[in-house]
MDTraj code that builds the backbone (N, CA, C; nanometers):
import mdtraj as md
import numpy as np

residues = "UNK UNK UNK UNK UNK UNK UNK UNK UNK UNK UNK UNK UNK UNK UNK UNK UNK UNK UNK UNK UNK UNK UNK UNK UNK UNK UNK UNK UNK UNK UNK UNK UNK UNK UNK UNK UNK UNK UNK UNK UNK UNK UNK UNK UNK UNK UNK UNK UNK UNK UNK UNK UNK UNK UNK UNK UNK UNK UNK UNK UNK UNK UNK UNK UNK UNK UNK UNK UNK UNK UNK UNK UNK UNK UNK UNK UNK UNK UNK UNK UNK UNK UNK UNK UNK UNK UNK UNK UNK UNK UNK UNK UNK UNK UNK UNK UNK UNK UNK UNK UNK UNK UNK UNK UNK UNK UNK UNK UNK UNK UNK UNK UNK".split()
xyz = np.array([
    [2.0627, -1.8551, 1.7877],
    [1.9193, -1.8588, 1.8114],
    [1.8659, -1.7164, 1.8150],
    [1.7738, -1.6838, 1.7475],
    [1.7008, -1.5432, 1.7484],
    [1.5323, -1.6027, 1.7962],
    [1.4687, -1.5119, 1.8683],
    [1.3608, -1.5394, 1.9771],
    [1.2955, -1.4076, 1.9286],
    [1.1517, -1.3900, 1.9101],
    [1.0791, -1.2184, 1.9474],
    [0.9288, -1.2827, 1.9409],
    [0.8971, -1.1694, 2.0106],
    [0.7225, -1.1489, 2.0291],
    [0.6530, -1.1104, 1.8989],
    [0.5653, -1.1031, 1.8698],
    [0.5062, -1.0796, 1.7523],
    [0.4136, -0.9316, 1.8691],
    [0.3616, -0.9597, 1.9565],
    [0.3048, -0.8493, 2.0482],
    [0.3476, -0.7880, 2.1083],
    [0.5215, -0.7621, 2.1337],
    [0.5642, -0.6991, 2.1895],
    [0.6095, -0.5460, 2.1579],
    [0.5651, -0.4101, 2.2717],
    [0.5706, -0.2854, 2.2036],
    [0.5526, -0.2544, 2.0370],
    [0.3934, -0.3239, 2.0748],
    [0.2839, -0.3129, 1.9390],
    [0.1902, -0.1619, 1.9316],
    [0.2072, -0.0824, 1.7986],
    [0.1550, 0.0340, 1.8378],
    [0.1110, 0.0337, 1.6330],
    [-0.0197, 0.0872, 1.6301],
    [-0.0794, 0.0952, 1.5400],
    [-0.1046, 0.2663, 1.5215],
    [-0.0610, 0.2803, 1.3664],
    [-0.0712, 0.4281, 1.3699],
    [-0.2248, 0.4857, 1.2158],
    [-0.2463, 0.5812, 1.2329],
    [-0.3742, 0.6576, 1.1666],
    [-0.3855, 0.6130, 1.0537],
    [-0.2375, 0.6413, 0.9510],
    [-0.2805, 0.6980, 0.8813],
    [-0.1679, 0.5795, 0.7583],
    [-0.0737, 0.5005, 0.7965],
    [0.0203, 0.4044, 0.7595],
    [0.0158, 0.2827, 0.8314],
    [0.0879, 0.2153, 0.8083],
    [0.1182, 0.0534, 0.8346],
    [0.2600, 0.1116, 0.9376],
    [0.2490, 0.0331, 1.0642],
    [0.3489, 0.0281, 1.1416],
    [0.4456, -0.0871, 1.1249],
    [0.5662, -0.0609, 1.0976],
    [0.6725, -0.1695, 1.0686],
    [0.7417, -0.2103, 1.1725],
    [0.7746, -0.3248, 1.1778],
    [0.8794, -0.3338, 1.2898],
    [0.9645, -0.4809, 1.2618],
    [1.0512, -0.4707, 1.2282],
    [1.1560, -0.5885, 1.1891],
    [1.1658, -0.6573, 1.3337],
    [1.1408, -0.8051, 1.3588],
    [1.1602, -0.8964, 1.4434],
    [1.2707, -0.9365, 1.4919],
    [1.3315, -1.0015, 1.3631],
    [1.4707, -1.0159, 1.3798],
    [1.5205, -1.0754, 1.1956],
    [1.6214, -1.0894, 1.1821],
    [1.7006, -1.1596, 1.1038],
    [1.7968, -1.2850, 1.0909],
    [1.7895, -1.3660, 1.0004],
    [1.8705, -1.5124, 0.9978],
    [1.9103, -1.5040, 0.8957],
    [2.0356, -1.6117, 0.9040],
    [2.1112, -1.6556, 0.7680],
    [1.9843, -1.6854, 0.6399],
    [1.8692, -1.7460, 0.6472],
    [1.8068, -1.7259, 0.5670],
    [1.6822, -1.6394, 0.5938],
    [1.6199, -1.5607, 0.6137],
    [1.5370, -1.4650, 0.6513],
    [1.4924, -1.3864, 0.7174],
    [1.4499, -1.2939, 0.7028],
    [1.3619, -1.1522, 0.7480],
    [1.2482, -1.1825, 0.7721],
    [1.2162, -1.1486, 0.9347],
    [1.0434, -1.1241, 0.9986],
    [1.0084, -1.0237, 1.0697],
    [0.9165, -0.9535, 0.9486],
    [0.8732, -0.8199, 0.9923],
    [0.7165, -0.8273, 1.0132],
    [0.7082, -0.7759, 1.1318],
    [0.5535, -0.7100, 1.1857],
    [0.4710, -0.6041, 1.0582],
    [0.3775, -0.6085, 1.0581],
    [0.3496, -0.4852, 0.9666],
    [0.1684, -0.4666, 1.0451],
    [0.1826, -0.3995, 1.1554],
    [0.0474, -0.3782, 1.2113],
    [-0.0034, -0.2433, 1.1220],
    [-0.1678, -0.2981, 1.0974],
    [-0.2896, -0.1959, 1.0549],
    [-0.3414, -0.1683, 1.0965],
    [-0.3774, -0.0130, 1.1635],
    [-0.5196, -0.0007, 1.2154],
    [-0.6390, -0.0185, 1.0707],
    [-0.7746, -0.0310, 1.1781],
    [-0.8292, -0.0533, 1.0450],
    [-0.8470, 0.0207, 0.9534],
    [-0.8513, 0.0257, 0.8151],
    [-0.8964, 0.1319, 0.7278],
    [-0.7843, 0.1511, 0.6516],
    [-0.6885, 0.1195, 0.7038],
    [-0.4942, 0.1392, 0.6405],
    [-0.4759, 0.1089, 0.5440],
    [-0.4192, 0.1491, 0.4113],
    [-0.3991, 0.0702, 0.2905],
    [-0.2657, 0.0734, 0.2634],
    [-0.2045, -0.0224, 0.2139],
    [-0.0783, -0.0669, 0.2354],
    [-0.0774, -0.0058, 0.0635],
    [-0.0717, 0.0507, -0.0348],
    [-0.0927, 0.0908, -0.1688],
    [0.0456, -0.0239, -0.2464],
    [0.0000, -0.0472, -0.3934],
    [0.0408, -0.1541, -0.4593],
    [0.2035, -0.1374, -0.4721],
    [0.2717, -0.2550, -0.4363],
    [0.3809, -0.2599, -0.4485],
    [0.4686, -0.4277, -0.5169],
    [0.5596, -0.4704, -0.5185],
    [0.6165, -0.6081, -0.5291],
    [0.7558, -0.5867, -0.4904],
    [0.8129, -0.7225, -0.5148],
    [0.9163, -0.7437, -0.4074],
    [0.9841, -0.8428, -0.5535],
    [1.0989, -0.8242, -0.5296],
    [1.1961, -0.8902, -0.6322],
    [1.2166, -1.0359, -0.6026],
    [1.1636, -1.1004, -0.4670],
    [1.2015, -1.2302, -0.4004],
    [1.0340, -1.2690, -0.3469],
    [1.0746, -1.4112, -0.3737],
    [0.9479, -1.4216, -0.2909],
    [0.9049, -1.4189, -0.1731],
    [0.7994, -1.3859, -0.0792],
    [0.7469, -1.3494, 0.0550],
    [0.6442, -1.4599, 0.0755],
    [0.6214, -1.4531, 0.1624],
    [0.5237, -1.5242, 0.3223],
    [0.4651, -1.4647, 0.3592],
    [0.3244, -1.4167, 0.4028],
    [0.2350, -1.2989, 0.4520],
    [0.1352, -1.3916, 0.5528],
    [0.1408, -1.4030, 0.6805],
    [0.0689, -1.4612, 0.7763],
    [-0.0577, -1.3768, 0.8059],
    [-0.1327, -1.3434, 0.8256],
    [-0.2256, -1.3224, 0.9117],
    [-0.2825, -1.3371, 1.0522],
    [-0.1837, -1.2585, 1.1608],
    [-0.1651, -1.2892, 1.3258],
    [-0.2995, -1.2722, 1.3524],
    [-0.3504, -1.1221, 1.3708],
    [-0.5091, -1.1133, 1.4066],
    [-0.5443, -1.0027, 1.2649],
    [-0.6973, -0.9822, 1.2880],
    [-0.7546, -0.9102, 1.2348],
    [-0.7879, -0.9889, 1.0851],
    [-0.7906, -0.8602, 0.9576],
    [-0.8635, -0.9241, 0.8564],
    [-0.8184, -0.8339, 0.7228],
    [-0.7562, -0.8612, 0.6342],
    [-0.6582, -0.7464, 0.5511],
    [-0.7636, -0.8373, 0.4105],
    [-0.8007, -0.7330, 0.3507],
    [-0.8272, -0.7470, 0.2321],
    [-0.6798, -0.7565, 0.1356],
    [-0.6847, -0.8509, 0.0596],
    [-0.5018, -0.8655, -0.0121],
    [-0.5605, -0.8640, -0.1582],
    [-0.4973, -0.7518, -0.1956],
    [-0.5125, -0.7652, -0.3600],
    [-0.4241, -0.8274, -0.4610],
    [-0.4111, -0.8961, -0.5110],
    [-0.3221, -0.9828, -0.6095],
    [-0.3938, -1.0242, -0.7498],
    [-0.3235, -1.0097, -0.8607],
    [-0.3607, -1.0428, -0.9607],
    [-0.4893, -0.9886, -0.9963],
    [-0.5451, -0.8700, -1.0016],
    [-0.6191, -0.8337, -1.0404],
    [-0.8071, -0.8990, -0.9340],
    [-0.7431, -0.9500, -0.8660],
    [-0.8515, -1.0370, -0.7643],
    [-0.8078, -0.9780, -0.5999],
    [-0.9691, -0.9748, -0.5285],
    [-0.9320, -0.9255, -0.3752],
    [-0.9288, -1.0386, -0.2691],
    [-0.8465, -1.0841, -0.1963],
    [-0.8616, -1.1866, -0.1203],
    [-0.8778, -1.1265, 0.0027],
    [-1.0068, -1.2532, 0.0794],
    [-1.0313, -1.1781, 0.1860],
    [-0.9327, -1.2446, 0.3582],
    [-0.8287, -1.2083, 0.3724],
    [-0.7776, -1.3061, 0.4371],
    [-0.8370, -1.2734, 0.5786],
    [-0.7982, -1.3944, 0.6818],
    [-0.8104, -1.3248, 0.8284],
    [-0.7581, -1.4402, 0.9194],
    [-0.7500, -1.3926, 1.0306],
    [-0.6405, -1.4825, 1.1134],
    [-0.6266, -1.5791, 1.0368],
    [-0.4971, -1.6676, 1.0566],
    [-0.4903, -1.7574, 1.0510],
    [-0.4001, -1.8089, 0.9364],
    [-0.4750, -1.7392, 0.8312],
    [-0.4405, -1.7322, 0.6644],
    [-0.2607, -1.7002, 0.6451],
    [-0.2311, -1.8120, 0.5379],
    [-0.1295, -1.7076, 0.5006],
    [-0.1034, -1.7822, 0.3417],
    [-0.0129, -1.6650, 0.2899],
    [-0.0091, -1.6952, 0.1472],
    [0.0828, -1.6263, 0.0923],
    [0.1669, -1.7324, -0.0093],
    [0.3183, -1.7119, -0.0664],
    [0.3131, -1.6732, -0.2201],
    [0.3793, -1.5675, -0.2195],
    [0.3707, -1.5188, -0.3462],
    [0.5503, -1.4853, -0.4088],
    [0.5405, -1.5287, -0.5384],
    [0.6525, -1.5285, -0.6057],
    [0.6888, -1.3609, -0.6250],
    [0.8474, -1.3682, -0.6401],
    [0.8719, -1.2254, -0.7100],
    [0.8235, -1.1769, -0.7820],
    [0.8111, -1.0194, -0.7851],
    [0.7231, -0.9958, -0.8985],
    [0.5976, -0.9758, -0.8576],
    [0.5465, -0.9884, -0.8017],
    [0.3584, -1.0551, -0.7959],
    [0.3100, -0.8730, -0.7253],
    [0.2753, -0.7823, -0.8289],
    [0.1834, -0.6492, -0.7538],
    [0.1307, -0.6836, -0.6614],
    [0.0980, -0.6757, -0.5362],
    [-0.0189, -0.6476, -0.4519],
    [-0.0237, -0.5697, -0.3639],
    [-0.1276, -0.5446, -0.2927],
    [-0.1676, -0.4357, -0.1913],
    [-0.2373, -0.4922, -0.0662],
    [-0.2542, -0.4342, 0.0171],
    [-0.3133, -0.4554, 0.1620],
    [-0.3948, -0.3641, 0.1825],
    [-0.5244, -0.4185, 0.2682],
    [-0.6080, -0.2670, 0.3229],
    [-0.6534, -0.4066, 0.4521],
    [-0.6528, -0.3069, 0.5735],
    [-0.6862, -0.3271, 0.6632],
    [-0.8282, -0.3207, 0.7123],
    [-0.9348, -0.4801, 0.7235],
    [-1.0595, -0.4330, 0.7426],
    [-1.1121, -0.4368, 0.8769],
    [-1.0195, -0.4637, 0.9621],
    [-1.0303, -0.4490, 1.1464],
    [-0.8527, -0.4151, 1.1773],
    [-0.8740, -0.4071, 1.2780],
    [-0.7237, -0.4005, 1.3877],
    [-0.6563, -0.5242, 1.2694],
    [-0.4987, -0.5272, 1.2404],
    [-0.4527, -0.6580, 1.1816],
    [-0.3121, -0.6244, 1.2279],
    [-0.2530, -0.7156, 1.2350],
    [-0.1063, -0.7863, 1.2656],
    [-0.0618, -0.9002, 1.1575],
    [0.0503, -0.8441, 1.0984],
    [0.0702, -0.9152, 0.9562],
    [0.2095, -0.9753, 1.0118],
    [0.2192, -1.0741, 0.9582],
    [0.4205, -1.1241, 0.9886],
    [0.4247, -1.1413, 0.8162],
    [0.5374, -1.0966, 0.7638],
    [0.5946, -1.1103, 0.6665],
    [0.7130, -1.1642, 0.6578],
    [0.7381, -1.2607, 0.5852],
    [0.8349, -1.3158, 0.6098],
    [0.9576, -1.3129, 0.4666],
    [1.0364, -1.2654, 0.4693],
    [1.1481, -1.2144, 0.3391],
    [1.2550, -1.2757, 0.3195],
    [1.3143, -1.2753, 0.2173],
    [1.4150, -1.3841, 0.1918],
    [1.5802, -1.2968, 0.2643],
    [1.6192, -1.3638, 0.2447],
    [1.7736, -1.2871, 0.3523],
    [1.8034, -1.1631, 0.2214],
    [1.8099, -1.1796, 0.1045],
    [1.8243, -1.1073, -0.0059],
    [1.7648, -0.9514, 0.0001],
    [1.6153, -0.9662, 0.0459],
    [1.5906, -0.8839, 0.0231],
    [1.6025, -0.8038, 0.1495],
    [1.5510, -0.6520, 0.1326],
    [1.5542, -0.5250, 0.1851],
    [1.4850, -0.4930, 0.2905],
    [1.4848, -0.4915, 0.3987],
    [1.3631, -0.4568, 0.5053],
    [1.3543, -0.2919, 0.4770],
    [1.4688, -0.2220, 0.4250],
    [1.4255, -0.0968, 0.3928],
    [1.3209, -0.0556, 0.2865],
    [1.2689, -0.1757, 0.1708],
    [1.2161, -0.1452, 0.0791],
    [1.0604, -0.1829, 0.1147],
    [1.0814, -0.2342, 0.2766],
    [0.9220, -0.2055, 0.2756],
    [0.8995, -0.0656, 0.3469],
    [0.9377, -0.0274, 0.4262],
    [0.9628, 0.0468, 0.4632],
    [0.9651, 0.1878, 0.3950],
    [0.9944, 0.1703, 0.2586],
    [0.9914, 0.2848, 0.1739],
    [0.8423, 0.2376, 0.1162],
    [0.8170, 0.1761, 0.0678],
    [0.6354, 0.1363, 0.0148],
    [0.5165, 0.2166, 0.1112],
    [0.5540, 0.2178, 0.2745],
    [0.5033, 0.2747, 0.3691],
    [0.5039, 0.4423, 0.3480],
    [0.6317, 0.4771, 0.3294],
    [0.6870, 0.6198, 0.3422],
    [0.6473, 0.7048, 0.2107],
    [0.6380, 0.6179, 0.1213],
    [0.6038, 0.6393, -0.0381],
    [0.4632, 0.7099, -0.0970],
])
top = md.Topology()
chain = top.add_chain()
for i, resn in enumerate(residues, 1):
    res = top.add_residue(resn, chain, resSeq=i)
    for name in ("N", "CA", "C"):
        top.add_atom(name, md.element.get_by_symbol(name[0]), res)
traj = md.Trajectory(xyz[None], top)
């Protein structure tokens, strides 16, 4: 059994997306990805497909050449492959959710990048 807070030792930084891996399972990865507002997550993809929740706040999500305006509540699955980007349009708390396959370091480098 793996258990975590989604609010726990939550800290939003200037100028990037704050990461924080939840935990891990035989089948998946759940990572935090808090925005202050204004944050742009710049275009990236993922070789597996992902899960992108929307905890609080309101992330503009770019995909396919179209801007979606998500906010609490929202969430939306996108196949491997699929470009997109994030910009933060209030305070936001993202859960991402990753296949066991993939990399929690490779978001992590998208951030650092």
């Amino acid at each position: 059994m793996k258990q975590a807070n989604i609010y726990s030792d939550l800290e939003y930084k200037e100028t990037k997306p704050a990461i924080k891996v939840l935990f891990e399972t035989d089948f998946t990865k759940e990572i935090r990805i808090a925005m202050q507002q204004g944050v742009l997550m710049k275009k990236h993809q993922t070789p597996y497909p992902i899960v992108v929740e929307i905890v609080e706040g309101a992330i503009d999500f770019g995909v396919k050449e179209n801007t979606l305006n998500l906010k609490k509540g929202d969430l939306i699955a996108l196949d491997g492959g699929v470009p997109h980007d994030l910009k933060a349009m209030e305070d936001s708390i993202v859960r991402l959710t990753l296949t066991k396959y993939d990399e929690t370091n490779r978001v992590k480098n998208v951030i650092n990048n």
